[in-house]
PARO-44067 format. One record per residue (C-alpha): residue number from 0; residue in one letter; x, y, z. Coordinates in steps of 0.05 Angstrom, whole numbers, plus 5000, padded with zeros to 4 digits. Each point is the difference from the previous one (the first is absolute). Example, Ala and Ser with C-alpha at 12.3 -4.5 7.8 and 13.67 -1.06 7.14 Angstrom:
<rs>
<r nr="0" rest="A" east="5246" north="4910" up="5156"/>
<r nr="1" rest="S" east="5027" north="5069" up="4987"/>
</rs>
This chain:
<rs>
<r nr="0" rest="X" east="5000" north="5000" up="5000"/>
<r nr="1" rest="X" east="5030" north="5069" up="4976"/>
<r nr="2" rest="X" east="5015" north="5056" up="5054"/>
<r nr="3" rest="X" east="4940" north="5039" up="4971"/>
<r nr="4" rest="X" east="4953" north="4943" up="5013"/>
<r nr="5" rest="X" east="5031" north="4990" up="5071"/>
<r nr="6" rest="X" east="4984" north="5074" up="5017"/>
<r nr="7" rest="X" east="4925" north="4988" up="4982"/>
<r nr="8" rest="X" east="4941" north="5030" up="5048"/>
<r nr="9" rest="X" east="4971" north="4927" up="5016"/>
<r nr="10" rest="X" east="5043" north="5003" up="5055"/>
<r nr="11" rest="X" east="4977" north="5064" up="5029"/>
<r nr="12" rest="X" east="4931" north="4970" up="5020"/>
<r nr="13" rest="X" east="4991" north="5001" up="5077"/>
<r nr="14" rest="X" east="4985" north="4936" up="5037"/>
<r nr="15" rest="X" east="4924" north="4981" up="5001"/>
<r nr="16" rest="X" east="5000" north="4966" up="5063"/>
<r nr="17" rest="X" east="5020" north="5044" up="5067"/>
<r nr="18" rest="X" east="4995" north="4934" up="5031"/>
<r nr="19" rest="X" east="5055" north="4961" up="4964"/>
<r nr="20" rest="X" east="5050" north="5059" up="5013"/>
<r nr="21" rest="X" east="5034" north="5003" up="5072"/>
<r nr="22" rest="X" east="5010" north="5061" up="5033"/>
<r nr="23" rest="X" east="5059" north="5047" up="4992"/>
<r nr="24" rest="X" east="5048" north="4993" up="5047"/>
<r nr="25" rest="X" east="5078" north="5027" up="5008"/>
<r nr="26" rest="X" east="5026" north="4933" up="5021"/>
<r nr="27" rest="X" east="5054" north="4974" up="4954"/>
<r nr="28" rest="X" east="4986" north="4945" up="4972"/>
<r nr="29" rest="X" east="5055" north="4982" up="4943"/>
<r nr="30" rest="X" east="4989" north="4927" up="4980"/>
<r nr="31" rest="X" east="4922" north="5009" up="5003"/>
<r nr="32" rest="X" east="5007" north="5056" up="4953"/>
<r nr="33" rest="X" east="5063" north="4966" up="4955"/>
<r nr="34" rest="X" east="4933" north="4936" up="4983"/>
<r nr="35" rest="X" east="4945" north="5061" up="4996"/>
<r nr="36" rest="X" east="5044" north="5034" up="4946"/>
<r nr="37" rest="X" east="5009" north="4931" up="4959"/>
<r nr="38" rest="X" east="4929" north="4972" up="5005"/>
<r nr="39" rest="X" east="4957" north="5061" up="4994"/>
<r nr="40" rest="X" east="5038" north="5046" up="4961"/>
<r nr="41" rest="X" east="5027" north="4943" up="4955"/>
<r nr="42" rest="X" east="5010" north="5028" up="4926"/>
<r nr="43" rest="X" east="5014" north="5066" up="5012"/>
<r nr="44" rest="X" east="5059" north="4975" up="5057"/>
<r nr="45" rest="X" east="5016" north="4951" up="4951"/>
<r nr="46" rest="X" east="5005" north="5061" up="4940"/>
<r nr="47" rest="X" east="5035" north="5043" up="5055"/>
<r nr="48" rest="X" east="5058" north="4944" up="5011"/>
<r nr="49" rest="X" east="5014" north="4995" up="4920"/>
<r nr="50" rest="X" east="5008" north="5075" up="4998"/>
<r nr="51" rest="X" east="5047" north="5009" up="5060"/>
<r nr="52" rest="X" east="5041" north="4937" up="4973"/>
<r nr="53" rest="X" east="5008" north="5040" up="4932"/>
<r nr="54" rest="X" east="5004" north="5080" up="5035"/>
<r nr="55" rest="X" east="5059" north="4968" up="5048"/>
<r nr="56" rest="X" east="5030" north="4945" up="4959"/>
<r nr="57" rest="X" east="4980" north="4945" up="5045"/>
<r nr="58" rest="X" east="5004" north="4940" up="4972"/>
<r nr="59" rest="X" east="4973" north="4954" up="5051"/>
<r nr="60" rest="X" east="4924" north="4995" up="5014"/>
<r nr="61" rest="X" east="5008" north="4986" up="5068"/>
<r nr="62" rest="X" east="5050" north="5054" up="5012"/>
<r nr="63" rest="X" east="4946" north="5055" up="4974"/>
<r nr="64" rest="X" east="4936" north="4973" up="5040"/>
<r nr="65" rest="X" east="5032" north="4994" up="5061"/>
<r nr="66" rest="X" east="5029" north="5081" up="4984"/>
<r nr="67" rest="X" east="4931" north="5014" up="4976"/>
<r nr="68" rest="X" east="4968" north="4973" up="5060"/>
<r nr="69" rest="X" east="5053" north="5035" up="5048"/>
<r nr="70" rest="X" east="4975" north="5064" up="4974"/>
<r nr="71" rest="X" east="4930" north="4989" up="4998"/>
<r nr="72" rest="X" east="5008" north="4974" up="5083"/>
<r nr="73" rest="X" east="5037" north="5069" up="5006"/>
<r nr="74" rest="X" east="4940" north="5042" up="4967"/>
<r nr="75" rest="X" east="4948" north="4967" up="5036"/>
<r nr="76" rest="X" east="5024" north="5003" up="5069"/>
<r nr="77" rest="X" east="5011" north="5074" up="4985"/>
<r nr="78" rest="X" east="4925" north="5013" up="4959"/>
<r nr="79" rest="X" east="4957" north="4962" up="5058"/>
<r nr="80" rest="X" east="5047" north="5043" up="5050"/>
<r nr="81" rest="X" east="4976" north="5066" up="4967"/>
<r nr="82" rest="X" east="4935" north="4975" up="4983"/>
<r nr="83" rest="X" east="4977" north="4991" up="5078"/>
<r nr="84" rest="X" east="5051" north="5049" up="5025"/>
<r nr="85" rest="X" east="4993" north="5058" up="4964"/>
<r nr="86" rest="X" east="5051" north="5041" up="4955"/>
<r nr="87" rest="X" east="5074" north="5009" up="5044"/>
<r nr="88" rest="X" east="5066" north="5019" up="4994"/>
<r nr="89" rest="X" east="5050" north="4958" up="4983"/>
<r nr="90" rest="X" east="5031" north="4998" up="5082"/>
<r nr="91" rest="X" east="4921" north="4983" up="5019"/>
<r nr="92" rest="X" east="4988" north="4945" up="4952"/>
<r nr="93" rest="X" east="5061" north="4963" up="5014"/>
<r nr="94" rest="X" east="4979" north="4998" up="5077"/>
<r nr="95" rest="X" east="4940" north="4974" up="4978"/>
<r nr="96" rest="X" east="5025" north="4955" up="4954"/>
<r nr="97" rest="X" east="5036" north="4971" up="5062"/>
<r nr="98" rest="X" east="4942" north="4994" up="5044"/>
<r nr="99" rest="X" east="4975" north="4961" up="4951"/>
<r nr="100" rest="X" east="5056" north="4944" up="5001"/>
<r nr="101" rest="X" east="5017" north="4953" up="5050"/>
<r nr="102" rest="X" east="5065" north="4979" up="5014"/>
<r nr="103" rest="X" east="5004" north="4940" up="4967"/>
<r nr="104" rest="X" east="4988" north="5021" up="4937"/>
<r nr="105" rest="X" east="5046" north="5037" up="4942"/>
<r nr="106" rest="X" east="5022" north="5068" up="5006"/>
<r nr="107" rest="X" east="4976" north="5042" up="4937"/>
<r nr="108" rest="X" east="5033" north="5059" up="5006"/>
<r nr="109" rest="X" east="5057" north="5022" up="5036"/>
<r nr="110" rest="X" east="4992" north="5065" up="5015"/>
<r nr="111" rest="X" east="4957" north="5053" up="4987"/>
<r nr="112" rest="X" east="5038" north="5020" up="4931"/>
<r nr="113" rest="X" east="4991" north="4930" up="4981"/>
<r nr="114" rest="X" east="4929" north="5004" up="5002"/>
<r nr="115" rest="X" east="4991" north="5071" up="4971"/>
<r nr="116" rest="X" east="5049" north="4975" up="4939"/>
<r nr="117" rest="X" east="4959" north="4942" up="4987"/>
<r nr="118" rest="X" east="4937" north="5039" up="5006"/>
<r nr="119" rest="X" east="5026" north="5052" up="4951"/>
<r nr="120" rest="X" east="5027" north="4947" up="4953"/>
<r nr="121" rest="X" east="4922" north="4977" up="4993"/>
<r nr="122" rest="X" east="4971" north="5060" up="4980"/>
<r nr="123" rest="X" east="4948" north="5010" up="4974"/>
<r nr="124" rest="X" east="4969" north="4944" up="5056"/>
<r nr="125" rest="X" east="5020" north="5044" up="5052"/>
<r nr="126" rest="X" east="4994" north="5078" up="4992"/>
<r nr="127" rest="X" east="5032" north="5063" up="5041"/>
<r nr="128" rest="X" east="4983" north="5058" up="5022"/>
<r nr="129" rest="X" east="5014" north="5048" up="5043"/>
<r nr="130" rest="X" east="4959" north="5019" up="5067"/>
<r nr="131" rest="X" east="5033" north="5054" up="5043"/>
<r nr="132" rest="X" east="5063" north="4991" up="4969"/>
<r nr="133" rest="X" east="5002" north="4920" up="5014"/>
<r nr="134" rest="X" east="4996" north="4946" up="4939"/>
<r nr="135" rest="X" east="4944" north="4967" up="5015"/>
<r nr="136" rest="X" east="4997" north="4938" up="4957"/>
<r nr="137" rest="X" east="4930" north="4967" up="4978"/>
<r nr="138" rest="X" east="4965" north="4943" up="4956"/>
<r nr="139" rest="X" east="4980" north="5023" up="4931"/>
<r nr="140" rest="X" east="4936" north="4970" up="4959"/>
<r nr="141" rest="X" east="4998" north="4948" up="4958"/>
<r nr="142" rest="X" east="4973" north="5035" up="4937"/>
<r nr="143" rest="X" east="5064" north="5044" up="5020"/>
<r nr="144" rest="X" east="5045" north="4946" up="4992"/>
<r nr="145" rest="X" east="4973" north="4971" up="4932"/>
<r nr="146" rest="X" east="4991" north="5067" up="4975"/>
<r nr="147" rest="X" east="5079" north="5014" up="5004"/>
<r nr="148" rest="X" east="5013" north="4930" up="4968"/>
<r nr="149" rest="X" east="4952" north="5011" up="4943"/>
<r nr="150" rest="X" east="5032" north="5072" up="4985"/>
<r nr="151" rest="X" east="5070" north="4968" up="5002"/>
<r nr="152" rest="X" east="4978" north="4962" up="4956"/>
<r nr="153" rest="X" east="4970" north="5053" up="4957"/>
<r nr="154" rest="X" east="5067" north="5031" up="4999"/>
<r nr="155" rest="X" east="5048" north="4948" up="4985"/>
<r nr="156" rest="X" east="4988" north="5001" up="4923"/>
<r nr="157" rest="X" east="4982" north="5075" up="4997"/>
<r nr="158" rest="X" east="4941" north="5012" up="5009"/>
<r nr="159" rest="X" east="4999" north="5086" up="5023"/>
<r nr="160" rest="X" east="4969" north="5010" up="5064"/>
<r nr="161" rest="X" east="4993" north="5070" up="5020"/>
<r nr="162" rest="X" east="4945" north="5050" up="5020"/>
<r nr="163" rest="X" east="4965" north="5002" up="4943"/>
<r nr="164" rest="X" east="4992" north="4929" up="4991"/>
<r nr="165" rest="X" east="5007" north="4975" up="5078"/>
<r nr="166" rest="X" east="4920" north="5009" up="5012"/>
<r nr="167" rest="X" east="4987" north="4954" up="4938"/>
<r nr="168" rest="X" east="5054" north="4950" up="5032"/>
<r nr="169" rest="X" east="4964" north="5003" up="5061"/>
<r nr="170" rest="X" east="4932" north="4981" up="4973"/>
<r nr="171" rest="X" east="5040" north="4941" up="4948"/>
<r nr="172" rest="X" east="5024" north="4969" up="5072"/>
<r nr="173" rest="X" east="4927" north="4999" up="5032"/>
<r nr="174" rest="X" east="4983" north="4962" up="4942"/>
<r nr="175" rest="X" east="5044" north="4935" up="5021"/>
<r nr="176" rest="X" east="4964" north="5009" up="5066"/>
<r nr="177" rest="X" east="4952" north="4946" up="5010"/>
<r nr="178" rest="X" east="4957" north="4999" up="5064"/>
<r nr="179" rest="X" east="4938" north="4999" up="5027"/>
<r nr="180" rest="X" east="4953" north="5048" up="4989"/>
<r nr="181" rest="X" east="4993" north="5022" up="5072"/>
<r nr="182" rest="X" east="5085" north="5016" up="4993"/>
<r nr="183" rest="X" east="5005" north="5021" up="4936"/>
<r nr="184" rest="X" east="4992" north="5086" up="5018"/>
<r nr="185" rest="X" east="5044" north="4994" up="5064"/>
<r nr="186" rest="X" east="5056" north="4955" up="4961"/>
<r nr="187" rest="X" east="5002" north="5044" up="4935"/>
<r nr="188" rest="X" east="5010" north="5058" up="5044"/>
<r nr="189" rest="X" east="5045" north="4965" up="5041"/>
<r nr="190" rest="X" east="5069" north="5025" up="4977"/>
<r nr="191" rest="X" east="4985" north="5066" up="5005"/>
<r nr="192" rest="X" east="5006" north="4985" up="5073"/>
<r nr="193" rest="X" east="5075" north="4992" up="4994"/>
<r nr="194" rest="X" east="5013" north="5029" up="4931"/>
<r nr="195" rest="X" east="4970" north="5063" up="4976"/>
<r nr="196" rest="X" east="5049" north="5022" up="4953"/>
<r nr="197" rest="X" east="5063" north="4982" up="4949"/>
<r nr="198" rest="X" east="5037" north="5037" up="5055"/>
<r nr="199" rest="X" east="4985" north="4957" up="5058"/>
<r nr="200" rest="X" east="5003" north="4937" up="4961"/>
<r nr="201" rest="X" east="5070" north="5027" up="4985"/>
<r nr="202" rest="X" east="5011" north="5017" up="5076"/>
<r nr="203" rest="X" east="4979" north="4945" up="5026"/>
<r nr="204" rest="X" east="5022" north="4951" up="4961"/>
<r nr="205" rest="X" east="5063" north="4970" up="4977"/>
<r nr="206" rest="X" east="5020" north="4993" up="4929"/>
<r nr="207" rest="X" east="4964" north="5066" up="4976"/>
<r nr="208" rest="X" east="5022" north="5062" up="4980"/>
<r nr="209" rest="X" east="4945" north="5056" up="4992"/>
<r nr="210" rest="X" east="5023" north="5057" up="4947"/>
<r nr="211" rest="X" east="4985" north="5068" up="5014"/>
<r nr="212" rest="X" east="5012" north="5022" up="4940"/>
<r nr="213" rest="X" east="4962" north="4961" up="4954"/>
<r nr="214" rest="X" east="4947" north="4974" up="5059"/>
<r nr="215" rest="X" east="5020" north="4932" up="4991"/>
<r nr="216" rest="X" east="5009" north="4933" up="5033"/>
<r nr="217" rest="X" east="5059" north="4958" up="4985"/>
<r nr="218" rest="X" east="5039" north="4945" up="5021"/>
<r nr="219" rest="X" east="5062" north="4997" up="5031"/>
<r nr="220" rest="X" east="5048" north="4949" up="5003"/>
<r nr="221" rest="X" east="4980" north="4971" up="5071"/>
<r nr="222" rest="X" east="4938" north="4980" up="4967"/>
<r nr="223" rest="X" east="5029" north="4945" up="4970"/>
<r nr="224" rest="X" east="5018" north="4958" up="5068"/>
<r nr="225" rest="X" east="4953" north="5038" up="5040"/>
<r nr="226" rest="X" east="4953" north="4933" up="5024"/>
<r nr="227" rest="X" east="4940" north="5033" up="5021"/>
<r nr="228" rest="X" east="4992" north="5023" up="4933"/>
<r nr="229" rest="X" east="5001" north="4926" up="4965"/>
<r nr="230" rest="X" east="4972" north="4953" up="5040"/>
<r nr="231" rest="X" east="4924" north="4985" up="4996"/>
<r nr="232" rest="X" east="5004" north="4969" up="5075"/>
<r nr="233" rest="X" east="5009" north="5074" up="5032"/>
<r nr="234" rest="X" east="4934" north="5021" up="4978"/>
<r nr="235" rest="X" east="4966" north="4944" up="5036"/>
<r nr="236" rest="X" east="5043" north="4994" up="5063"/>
<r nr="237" rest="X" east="4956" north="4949" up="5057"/>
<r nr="238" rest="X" east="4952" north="5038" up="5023"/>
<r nr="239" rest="X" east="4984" north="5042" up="4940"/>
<r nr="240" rest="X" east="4926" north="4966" up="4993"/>
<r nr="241" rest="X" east="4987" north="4992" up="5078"/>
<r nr="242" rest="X" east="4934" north="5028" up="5018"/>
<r nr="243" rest="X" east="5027" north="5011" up="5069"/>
<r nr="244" rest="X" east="5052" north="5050" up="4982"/>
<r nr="245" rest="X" east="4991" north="5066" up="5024"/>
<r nr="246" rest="X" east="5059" north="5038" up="4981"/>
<r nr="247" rest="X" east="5013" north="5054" up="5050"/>
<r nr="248" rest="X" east="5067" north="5023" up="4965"/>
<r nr="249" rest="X" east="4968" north="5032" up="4942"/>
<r nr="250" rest="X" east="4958" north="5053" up="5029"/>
<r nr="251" rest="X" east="4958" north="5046" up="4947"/>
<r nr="252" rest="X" east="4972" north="5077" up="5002"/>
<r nr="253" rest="X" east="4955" north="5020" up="4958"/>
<r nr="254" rest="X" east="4926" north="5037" up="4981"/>
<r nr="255" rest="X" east="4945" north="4966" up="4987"/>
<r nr="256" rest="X" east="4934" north="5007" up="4979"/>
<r nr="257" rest="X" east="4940" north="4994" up="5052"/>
<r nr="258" rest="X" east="4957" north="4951" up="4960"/>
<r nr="259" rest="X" east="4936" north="4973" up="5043"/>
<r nr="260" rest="X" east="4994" north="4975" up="5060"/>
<r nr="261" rest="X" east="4980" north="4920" up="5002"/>
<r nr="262" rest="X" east="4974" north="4959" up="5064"/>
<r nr="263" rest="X" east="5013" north="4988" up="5050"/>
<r nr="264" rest="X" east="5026" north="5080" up="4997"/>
<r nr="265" rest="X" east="5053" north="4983" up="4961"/>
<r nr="266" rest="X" east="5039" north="5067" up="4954"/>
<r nr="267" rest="X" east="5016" north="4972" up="4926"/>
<r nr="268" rest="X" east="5042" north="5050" up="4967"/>
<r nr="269" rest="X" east="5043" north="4998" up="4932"/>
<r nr="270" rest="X" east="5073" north="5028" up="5002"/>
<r nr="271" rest="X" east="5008" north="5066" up="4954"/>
<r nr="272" rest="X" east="5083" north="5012" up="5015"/>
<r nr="273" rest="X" east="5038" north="4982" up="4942"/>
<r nr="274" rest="X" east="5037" north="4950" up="5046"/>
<r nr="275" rest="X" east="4951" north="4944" up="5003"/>
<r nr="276" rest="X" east="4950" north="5032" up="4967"/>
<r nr="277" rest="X" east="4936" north="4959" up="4994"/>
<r nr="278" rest="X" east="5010" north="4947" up="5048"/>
<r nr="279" rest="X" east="4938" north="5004" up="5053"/>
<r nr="280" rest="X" east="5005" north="5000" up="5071"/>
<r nr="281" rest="X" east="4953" north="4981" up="5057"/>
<r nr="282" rest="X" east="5004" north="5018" up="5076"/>
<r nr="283" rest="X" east="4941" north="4994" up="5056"/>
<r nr="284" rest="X" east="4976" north="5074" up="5019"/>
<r nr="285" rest="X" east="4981" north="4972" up="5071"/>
<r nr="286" rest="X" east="5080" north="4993" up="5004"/>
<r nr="287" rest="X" east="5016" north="5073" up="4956"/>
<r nr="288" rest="X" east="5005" north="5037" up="5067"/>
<r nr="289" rest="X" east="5056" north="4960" up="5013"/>
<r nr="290" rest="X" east="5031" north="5014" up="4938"/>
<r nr="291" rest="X" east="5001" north="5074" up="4999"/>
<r nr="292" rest="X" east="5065" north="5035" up="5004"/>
<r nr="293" rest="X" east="4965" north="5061" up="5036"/>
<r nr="294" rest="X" east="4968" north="5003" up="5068"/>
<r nr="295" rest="X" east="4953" north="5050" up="4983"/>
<r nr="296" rest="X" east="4968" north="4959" up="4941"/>
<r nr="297" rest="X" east="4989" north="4948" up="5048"/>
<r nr="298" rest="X" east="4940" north="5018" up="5027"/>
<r nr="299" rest="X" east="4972" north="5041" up="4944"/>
<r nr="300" rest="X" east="5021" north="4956" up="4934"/>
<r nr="301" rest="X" east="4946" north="4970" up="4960"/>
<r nr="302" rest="X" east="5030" north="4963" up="4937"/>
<r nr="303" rest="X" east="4922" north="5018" up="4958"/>
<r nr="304" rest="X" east="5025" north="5062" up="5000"/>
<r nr="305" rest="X" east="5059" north="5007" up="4960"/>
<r nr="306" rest="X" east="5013" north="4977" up="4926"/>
<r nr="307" rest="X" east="5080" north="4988" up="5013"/>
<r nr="308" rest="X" east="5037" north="4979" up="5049"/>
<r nr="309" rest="X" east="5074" north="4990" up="5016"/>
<r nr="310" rest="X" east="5018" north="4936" up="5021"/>
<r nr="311" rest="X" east="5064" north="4959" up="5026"/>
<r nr="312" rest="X" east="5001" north="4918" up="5009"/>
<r nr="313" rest="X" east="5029" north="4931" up="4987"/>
<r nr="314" rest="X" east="5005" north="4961" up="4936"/>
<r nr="315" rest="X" east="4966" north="4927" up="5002"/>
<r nr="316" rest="X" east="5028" north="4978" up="4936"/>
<r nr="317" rest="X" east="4973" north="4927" up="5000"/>
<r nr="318" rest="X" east="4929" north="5028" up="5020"/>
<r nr="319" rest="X" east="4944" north="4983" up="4959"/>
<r nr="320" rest="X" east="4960" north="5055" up="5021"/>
<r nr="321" rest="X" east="5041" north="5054" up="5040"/>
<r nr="322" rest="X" east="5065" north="5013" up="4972"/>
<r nr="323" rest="X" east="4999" north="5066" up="5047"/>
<r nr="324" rest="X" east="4991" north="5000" up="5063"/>
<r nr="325" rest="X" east="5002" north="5071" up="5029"/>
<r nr="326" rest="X" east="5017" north="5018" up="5066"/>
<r nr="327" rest="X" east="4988" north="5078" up="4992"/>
<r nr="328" rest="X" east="4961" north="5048" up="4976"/>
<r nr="329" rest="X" east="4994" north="5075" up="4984"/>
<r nr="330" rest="X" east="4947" north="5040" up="4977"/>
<r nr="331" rest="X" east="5012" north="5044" up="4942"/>
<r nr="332" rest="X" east="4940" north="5051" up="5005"/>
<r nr="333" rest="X" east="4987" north="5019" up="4931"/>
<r nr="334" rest="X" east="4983" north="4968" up="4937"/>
<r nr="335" rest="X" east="5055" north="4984" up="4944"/>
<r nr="336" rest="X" east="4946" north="4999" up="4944"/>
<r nr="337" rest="X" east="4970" north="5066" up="5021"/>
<r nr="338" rest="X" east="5070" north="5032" up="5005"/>
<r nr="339" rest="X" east="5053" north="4973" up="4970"/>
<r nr="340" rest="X" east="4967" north="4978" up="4939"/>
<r nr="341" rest="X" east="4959" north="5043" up="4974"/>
<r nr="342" rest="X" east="5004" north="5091" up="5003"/>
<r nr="343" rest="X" east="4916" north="5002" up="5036"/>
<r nr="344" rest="X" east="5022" north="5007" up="5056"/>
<r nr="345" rest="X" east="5044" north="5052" up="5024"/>
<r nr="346" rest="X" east="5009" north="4985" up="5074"/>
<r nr="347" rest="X" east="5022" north="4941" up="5048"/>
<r nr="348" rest="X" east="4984" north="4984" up="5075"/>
<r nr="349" rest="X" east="5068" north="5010" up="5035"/>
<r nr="350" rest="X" east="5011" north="4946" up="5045"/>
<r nr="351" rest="X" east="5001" north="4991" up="5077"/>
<r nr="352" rest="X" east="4925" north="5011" up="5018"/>
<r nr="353" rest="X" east="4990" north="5075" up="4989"/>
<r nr="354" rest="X" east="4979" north="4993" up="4937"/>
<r nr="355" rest="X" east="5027" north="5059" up="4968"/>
<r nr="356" rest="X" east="4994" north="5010" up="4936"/>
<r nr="357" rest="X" east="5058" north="5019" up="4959"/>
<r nr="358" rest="X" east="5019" north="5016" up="4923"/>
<r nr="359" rest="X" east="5019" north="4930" up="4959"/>
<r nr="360" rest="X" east="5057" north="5032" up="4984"/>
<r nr="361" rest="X" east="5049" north="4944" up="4985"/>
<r nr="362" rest="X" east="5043" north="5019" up="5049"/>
<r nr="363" rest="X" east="4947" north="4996" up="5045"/>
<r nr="364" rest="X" east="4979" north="4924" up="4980"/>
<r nr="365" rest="X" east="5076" north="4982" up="4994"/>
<r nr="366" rest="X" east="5005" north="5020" up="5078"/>
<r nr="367" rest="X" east="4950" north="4960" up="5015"/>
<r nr="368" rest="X" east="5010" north="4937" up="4970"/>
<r nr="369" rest="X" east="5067" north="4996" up="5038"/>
<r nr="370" rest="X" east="4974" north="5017" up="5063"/>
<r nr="371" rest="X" east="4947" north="4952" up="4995"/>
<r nr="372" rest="X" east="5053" north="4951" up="4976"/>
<r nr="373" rest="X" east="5058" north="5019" up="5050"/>
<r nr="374" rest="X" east="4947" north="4984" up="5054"/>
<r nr="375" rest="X" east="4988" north="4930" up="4971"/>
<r nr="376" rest="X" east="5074" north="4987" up="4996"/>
<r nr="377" rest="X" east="5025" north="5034" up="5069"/>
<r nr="378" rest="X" east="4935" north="4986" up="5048"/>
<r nr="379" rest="X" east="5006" north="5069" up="5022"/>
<r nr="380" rest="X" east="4950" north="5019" up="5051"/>
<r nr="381" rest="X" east="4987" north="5078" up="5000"/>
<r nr="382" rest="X" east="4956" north="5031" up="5055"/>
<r nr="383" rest="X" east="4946" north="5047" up="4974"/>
<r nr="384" rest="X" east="5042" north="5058" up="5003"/>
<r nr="385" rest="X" east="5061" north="4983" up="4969"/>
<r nr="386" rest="X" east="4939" north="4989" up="4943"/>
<r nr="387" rest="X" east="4967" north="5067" up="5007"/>
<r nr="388" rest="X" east="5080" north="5035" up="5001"/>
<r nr="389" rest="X" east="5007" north="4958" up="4929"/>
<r nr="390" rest="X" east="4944" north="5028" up="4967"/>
<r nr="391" rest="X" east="5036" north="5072" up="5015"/>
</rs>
């Protein structure tokens, strides 16, 4: 089977059964996990072992499975680790990596640069970024990572990616994408959660080169030994179809749209940011209260009463029916079809419960949109007047 074939979407479908699928924990478990990877992920291992016999010259079998499946132990002790953890920095993981162990079994890593080197060496599996001036390292999607194999692929004979033809690219991938309906919006929006430009495909991964000059994607050579790019296996690491996985390392921020409300009191809403943008969300309003980043919206917030709302939350990749799971909520107290889109209506409701009403200048809208969003992001909590001296 070709390396296109073994990158197909069949394997993206999420386990049917809850049931059959044991919980997530952050035990290591190597030798379960070496049979796991050779009976349920059979051809595409199999397809991943050819490859990394022919990228590194190996010219025994044996010699590249058990390499193969040394790595793949690695990645999964680490993904599981961020999954229920959190994101952390490279010092915090490796503690936790080492609660995790007992003492008879095998060291990973070394030290702390051992892991972080290994971590970065798997990119685009595990992303970076920076929070207060500490890497904090992450899991990335699954979409994510077949997305960056199918535009290596793209590139290697020449085919021109840049930003006039990178959109088109985009909707060419969510093609090869083959899921269940309930899925489909949240996994063709999916790599827009880790990749929302050439630029941070180039930054973020290894083996590309963005060019300024001519907005362009290339490839460098790195690309060419760079595994995570090749083999099929890293975009359907063990758990990348468990139902159970909640993945609290890839936390999301976005606005959404305020839908209906379904029983029992349930919000349905529809994300409108260009990151994610059409995956729907769900969250109890009996539980919003608890949500809210602001103490004063507590006891006055009614969700029937605003169109938008800014949100912040968990990804459930493996969901069938929640791949969002938000844990906080802001409201944004004015509409985005009456104001943003079209020129009718020539004021806005400033936020922070005066209601003052204020020119939609778009300096004005700009200002709030990142407050509402900063208070998403940051939790603030602002008395009433720090509020009232804002609106100054």
């Amino acid at each position: 089977m070709s390396e296109e074939d073994q990158s197909a979407p069949n394997g993206s479908v999420p386990g049917p059964d809850a049931k059959a699928w044991p919980e997530l924990t952050v035990d290591l478990e190597p030798e379960v996990w070496r049979a796991l990877y050779r009976e349920k992920h059979g051809e595409k291992f199999r397809c991943s072992v050819e490859m990394l016999m022919e990228l590194e010259e190996i010219s025994c079998e044996i010699e590249a499975e058990q390499k193969l499946l040394d790595i793949l132990v690695k990645v999964t002790f680490i993904e599981r680790n961020l999954c229920l953890n959190g994101p952390q920095s490279g010092e915090s993981l490796f503690e936790s990596l080492e609660e995790a162990r007992s003492d008879e079994q095998p060291l990973l890593f070394a030290t702390v640069s051992d892991l972080t080197s290994f971590c970065d060496s798997m990119k685009p599996i595990f992303q970076t970024e920076k929070v207060k001036g500490t890497l904090i390292y992450r899991n990335s999607g699954y979409q994510s990572r077949r997305f960056i194999q199918y535009i290596r692929r793209r590139l290697e004979p020449g085919d021109v990616i840049d930003s006039t033809t990178f959109r088109q690219v985009i909707q060419d991938f969510q093609e090869t994408i083959g899921v269940p309906d309930s899925v489909k919006t949240f996994a063709k929006s999916e790599l827009t959660l880790d990749f929302t430009s050439l630029r941070t495909v180039a930054r973020n991964v290894p083996g590309f080169r963005y060019d300024k000059s001519l907005e362009r994607l290339d490839l460098t050579p790195e690309a060419e030994h760079h595994l995570p790019l090749h083999l099929p296996i890293f975009t359907e690491t063990l758990d990348f179809n468990n139902p159970h996985k909640h993945d609290y390392s890839r936390v999301f921020s976005c606005y959404v749209r305020n839908d209906c409300t379904q029983y029992p009191n349930r919000l349905k809403g529809t994300v409108v940011s260009e990151t994610g943008l059409g995956i729907g969300f769900m969250c109890f309003q009996d539980n919003m209260k608890d949500y809210l980043g602001n103490d004063l919206e507590k006891g006055t917030f009614n969700a029937a009463n605003y169109r938008f709302l800014a949100v912040e939350g968990n990804i459930n990749p493996s969901n069938l029916y929640e791949q969002f799971e938000v844990f906080k909520v802001v409201n944004i107290p004015f509409g985005f079809d009456n104001n943003l889109v079209t020129t009718g209506n020539e004021t806005i409701y400033r936020v922070h419960f005066n209601l003052e009403k204020v020119d939609s200048t778009f300096e004005n809208v700009q200002t709030e949109l990142e407050a509402t969003l900063r208070r998403v992001v940051h939790r603030t909590r602002k008395s009433k007047e720090d509020n009232d001296n804002s609106d100054d």
